[in-house]
C-alpha atoms as one frame of an Amber mdcrd trajectory, in Angstrom:
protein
   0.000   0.000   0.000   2.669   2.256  -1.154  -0.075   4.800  -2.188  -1.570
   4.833   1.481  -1.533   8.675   1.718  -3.717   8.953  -1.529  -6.236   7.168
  -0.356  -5.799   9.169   3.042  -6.597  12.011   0.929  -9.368  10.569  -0.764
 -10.682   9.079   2.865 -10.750  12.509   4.016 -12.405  13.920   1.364 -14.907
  11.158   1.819 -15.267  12.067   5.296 -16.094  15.985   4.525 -18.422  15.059
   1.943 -20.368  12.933   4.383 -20.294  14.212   7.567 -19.949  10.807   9.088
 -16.230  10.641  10.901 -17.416  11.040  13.959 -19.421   8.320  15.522 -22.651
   9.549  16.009 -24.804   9.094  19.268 -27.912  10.176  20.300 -26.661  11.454
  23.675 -27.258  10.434  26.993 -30.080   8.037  26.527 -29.242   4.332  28.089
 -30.772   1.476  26.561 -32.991  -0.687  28.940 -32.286  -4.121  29.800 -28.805
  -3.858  28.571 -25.909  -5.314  30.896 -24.259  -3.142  32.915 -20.851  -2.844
  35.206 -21.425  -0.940  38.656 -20.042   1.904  37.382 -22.561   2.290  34.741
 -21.157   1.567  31.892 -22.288  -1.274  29.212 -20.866  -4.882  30.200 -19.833
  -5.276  26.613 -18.259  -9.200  27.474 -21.521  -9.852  28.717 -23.097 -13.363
  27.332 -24.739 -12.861  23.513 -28.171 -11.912  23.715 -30.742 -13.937  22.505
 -33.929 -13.894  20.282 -37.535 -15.164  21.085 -36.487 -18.372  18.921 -33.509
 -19.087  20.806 -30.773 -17.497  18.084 -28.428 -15.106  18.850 -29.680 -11.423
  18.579 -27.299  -9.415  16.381 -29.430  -5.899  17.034 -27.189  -3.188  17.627
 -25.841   0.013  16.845 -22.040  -1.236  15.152 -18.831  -0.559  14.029 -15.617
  -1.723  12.474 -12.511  -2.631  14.814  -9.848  -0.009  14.946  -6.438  -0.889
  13.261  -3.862  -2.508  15.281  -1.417  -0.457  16.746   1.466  -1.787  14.756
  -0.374  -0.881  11.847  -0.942   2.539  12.644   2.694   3.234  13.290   3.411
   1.681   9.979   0.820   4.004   8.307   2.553   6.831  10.296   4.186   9.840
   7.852   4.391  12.859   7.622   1.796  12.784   5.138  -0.719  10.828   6.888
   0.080  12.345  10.183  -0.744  16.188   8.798  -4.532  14.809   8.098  -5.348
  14.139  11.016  -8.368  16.162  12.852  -9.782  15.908  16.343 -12.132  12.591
  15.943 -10.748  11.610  12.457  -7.610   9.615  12.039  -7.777   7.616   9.453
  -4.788   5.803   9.657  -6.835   3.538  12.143  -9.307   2.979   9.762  -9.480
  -0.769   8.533  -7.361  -2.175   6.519  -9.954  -3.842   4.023 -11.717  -0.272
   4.203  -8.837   0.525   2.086  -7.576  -2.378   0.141  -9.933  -5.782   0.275
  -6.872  -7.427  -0.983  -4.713  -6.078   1.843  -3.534  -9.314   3.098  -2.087
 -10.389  -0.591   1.463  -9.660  -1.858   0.829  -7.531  -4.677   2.259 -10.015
  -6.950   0.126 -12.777  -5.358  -3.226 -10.913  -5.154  -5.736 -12.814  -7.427
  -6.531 -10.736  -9.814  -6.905 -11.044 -13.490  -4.968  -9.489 -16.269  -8.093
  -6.846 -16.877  -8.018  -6.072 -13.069  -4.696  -5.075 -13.206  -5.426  -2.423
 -16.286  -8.501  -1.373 -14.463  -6.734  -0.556 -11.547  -3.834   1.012 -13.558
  -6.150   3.441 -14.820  -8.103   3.454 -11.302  -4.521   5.364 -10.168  -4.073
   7.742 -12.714  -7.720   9.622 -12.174  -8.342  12.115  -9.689 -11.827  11.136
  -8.468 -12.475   7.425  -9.970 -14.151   6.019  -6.505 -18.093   6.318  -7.161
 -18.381   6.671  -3.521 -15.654   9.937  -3.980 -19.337  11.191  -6.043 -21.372
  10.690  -3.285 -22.349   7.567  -4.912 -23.351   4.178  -2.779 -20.562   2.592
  -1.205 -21.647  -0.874  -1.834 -21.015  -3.936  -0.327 -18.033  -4.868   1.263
 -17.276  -1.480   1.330 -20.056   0.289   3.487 -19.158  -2.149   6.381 -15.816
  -1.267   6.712 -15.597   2.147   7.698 -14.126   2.516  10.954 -16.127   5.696
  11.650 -19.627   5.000  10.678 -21.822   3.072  12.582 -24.793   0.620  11.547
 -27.650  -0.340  12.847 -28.973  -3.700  12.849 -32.608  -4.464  13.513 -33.595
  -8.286  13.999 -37.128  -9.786  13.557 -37.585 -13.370  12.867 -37.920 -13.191
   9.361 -35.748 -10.165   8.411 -32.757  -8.234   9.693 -32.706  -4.760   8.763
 -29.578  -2.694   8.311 -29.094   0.637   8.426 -26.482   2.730   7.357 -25.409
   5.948   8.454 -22.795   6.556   5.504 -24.928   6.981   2.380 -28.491   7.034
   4.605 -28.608   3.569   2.789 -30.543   0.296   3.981 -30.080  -3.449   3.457
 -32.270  -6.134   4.457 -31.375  -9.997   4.665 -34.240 -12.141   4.859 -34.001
 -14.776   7.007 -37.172 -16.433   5.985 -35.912 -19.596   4.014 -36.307 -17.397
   0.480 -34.098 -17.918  -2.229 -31.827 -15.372  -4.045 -33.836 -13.997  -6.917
 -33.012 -15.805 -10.193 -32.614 -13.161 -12.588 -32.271 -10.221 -10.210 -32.680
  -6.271 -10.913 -29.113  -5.074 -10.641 -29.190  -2.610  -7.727 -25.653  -0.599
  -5.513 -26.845  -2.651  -2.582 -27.824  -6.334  -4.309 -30.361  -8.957  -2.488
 -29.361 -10.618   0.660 -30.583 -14.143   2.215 -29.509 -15.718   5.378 -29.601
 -18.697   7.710 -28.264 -19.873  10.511 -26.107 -22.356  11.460 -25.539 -22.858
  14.619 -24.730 -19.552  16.221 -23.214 -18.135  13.338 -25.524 -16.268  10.543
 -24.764 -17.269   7.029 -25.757 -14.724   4.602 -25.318 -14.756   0.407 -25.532
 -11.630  -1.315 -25.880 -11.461  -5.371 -27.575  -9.262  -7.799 -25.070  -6.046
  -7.326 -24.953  -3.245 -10.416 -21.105  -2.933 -11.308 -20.664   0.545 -10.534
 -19.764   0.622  -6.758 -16.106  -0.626  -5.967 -15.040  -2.898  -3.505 -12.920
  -0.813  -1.609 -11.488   2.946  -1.524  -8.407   1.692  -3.837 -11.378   1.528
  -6.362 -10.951  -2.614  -6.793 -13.642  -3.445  -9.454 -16.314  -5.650  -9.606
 -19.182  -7.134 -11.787 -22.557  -8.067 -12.065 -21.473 -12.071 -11.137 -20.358
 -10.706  -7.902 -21.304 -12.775  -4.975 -20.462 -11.796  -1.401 -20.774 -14.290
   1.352 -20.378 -13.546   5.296 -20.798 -14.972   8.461 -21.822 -13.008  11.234
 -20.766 -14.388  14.895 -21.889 -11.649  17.858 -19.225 -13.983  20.557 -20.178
 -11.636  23.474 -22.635  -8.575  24.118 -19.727  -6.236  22.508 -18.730  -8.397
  19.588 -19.424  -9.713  16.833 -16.770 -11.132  13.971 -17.791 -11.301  10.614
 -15.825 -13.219   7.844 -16.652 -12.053   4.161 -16.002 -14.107   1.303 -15.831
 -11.902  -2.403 -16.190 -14.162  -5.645 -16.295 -12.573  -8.648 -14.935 -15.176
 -11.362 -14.828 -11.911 -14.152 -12.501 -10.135 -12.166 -10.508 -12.299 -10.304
  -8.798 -15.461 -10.236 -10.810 -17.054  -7.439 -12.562 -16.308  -4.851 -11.180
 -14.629  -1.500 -11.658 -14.042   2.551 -11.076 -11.609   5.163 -12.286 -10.949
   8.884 -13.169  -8.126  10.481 -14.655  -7.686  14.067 -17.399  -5.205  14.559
 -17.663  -3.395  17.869 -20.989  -2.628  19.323 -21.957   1.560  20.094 -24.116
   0.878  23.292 -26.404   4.045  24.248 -26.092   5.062  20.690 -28.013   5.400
  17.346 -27.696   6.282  13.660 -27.825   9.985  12.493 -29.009  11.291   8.938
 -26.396  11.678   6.324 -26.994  13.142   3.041 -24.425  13.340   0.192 -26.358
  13.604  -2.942 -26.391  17.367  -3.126 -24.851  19.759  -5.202 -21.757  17.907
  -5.040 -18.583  19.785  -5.893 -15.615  17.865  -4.205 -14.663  15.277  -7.180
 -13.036  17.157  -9.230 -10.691  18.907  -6.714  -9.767  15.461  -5.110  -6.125
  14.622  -6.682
């Protein structure tokens, strides 16, 4: 990630655009029947909470794990270092938020020949992210950003997610329905789940190709399938591994975890980005 500071930049710029850096709470209003230390605080390694059917409940205000310390202080320049603001450092921000492919040598990552053009070309614009537009993030991408939350809701047939970046929505259904067979194309595709065991297994499909996978701008099609698996381990945790296979664009399909942290006492604010945009063409 030898570009790291560009996509800094562009993370910042992001960030301005959206107004969503700083978690948002609504203040000073404590959930009921939530477990809590003596001190008042939110028992976050409290047991998993559970549903009226017995599964675990993954409702909750959430958001991605901080970067590891070692990761930071290899992120650390004086380039990256003069962008950061009070509340918004984004060299903490996930790794995957960044580059999906993070964890692959660059002569190792599995992409094909046309993936490496695209992404050739991705580096020589100024503003080739549709999310840099004010565009939907898409999926992975909208639940990876270390500094805006999302909300779960969970009923027994549906789990409702919603995001504060974009002011977007996704729902899985958890009702034993099938992925659509010749599916609408749409930023945020069609999500299914089930359970097994503890864990919720979820396969998304039927994704547009004009969102990108990440902030590097890695490309994907309309074959793109995402698969995840959602494990809430304690009150204040939940892991969730992600799967992207997209045969068009790369050589096979690939994995990478990220743990979600749970905002007690919080809640998801409005943000609007699709007006009178004039930052993507000054972004370089």
């Amino acid at each position: 990630m030898s570009d790291l500071p560009k996509r800094l930049v562009l993370a910042c710029m992001l960030a301005a655009m959206t107004g969503a850096l700083t978690r948002a709470q609504w203040l000073n209003h404590p959930e009921p029947l939530v477990p809590r230390l003596p001190n008042g605080k939110v028992d976050l390694a409290a047991k998993t909470p559970r549903a009226a059917d017995g599964k675990p409940d993954l409702s909750g205000v959430w958001v991605t794990e901080l970067e590891t310390p070692v990761e930071i202080a290899r992120r650390s320049n004086a380039a990256a270092d003069a962008l950061i603001v009070p509340g918004d450092d984004p060299r903490t921000f996930s790794r995957y938020f960044f580059n999906v492919l993070a964890d692959f040598e660059a002569a190792a990552a599995p992409m094909r020949p046309q993936t490496v053009e695209f992404m050739k070309k991705q580096g020589e614009r100024t503003a080739g992210n549709p999310s840099g537009l004010c565009l939907p993030h898409g999926l992975p991408q909208t639940d990876l950003m270390s500094y805006a939350p999302f909300k779960m809701i969970q009923t027994r047939t549906v789990i409702a997610v919603l995001y504060e970046l974009d002011n977007s929505y996704r729902q899985i259904y958890i009702d034993g329905r099938r992925l659509p067979k010749d599916p609408q194309p749409t930023w945020g595709g069609y999500s299914v789940g089930k359970w097994d065991g503890d864990t919720l297994v979820v396969d998304a499909a039927g994704f547009n190709d004009r969102s990108r996978l990440d902030v590097a701008g890695h490309p994907h099609g309309e074959a793109l399938r995402v698969h995840e698996r959602f494990y809430r381990r304690d009150f204040g945790h939940m892991d969730v591994t992600v799967t992207i296979d997209d045969p068009v664009w790369y050589t096979k399909p690939f994995t990478f975890k990220v743990t979600e942290l749970l905002v007690p006492d919080s809640d998801v604010l409005e943000t609007v980005c699709n007006e009178n945009e004039k930052d993507g063409a000054h972004l370089k």
